[in-house]
C-alpha positions as CSV (number, residue, x, y, z in Angstrom):
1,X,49.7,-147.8,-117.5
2,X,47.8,-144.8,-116.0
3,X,46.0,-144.7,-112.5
4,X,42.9,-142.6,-111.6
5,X,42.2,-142.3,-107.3
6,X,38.8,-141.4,-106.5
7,X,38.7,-140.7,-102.8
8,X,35.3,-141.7,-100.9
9,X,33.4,-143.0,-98.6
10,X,32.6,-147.0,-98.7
11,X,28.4,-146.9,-98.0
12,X,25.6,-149.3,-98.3
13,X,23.8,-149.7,-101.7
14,X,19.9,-150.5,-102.8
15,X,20.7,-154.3,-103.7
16,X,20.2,-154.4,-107.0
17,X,23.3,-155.1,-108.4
18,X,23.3,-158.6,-106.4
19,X,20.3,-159.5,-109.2
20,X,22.7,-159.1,-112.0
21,X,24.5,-162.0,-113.1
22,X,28.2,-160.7,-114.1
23,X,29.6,-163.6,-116.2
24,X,32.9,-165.2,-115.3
25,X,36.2,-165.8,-117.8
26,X,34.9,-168.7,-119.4
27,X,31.4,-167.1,-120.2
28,X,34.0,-163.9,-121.7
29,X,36.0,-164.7,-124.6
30,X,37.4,-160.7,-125.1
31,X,37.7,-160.8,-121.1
32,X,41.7,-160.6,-119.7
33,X,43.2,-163.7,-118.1
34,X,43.1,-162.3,-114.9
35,X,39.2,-161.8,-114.6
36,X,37.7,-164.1,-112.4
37,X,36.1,-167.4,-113.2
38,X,33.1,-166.4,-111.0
39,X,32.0,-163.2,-110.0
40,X,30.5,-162.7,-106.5
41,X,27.2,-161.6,-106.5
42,X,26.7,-157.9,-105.5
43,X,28.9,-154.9,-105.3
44,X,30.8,-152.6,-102.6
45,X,29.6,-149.0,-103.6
46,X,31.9,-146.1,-102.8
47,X,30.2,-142.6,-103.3
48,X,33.4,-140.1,-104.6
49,X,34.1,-136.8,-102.8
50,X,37.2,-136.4,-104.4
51,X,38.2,-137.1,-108.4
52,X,41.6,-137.3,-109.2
53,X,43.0,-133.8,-109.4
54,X,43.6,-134.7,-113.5
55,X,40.2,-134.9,-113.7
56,X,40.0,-131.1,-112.5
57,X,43.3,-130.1,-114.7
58,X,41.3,-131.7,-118.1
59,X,38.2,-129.5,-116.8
60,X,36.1,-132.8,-116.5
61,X,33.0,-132.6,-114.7
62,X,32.4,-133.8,-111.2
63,X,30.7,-136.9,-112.1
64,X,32.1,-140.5,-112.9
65,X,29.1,-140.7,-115.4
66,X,32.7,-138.9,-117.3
67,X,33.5,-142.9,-117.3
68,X,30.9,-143.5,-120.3
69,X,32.8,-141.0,-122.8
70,X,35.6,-143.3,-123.6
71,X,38.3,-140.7,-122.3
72,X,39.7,-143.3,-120.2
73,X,39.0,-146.5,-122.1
74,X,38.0,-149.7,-119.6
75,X,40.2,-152.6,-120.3
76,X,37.3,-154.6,-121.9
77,X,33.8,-154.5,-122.3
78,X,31.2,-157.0,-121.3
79,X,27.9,-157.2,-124.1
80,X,24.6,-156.1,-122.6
81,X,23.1,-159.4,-123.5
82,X,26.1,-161.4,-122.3
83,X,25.0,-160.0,-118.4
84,X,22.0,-162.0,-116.6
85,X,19.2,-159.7,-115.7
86,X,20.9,-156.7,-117.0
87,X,17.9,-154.0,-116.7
88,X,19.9,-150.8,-118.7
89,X,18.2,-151.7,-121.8
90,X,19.2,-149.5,-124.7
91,X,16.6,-146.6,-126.3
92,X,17.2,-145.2,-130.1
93,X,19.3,-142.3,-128.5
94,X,21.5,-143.9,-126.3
95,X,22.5,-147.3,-128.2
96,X,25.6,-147.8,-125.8
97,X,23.4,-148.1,-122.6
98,X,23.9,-151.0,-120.7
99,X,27.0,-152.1,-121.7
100,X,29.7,-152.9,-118.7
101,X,32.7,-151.7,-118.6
102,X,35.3,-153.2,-116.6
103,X,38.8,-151.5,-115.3
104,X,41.1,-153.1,-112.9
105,X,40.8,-151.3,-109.5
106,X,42.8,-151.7,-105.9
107,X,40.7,-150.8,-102.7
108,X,42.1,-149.1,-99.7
109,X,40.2,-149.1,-96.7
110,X,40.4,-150.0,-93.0
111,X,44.2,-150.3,-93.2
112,X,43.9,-153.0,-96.1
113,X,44.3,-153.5,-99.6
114,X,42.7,-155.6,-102.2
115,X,42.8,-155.9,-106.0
116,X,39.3,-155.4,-107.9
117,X,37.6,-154.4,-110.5
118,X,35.5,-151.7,-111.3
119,X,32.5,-152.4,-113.1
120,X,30.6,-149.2,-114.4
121,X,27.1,-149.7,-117.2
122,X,27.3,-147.0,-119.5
123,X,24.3,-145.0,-118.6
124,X,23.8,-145.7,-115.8
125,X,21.9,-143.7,-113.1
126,X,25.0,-143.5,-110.9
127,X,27.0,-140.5,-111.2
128,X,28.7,-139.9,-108.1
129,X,29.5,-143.8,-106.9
130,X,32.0,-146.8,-108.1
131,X,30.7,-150.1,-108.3
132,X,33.5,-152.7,-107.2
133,X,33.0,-156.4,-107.9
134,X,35.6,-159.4,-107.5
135,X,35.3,-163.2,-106.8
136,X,34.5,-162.8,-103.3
137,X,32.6,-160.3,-100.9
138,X,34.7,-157.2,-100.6
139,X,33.4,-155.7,-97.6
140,X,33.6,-159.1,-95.3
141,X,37.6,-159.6,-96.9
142,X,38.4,-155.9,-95.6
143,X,36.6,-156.0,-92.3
144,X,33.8,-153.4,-93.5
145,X,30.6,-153.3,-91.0
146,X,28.1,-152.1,-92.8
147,X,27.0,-150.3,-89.9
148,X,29.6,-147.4,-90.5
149,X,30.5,-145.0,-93.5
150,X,34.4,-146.2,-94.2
151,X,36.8,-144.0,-95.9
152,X,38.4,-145.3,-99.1
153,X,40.8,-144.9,-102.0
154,X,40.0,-146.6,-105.3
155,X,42.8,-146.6,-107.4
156,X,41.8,-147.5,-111.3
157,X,43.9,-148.4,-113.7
158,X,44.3,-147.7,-117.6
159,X,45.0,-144.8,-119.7
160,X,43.7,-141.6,-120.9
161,X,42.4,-141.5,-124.8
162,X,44.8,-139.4,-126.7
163,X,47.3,-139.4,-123.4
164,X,49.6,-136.6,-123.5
């Protein structure tokens, strides 16, 4: 298995994502064992300053929007209409939009660690910030104020498309 880091900077979001209902494992038939029963609602949003220097060497641009091209596949993918109030509806040219993908993730910030997920919509408006999600909320488990910009390292896991 294949790790991506994305170095950043762990910042506060708009709110949104605590609107969308991201089904648990019994709600996910294709979804791995280890994927939580319940999600909790909201994200943790790190805006990257740094990609992983492969991203640089395969002359990918500076961008995790990169995410939606399939070159590093996520390890499953959660149906647009199996979200709750999923609001990335798809248009004739862009079919795929709104679909989640969904790679296992570790944060490290504030001298901790914890497992995650990453959970990126293809086409969605963010091109320069991860989404994390897990069971519980990620910034009170790490000792995150929000009153503070905290540097982080997302480590994402999988495999490049045609590795080699």
């Amino acid at each position: 298995m294949g790790k991506l880091e994305f170095e950043g900077i762990v910042i506060n979001g708009i709110g949104k994502h605590s609107e969308l209902f991201v089904p648990g494992r019994l709600l996910l038939p294709q979804a791995p064992t280890d994927w939580p029963e319940t999600l909790h609602p909201g994200s943790l949003n790190v805006r990257v300053v740094s990609y992983p220097a492969v991203w640089r060497e395969r002359g990918l641009a500076a961008s995790v929007k990169v995410l939606d091209t399939g070159v590093f596949p996520p390890a499953f993918l959660i149906l647009r209409e199996q979200f709750g109030n999923n609001q990335l509806l798809p248009t004739p040219s862009k079919p795929s939009r709104g679909i989640g993908q969904v790679w296992r993730a570790a944060l490290f910030a504030n001298d901790h660690r914890m497992d995650c997920w990453v959970l990126r919509r293809i086409d969605s408006g963010l091109r320069d910030v991860v989404e994390l999600i897990a069971d519980c909320a990620i910034r009170n488990r790490m000792n995150l104020e929000a009153t503070r910009d905290w540097p982080a390292t997302i480590a994402v896991y999988g495999a490049w498309r045609g590795a080699g």
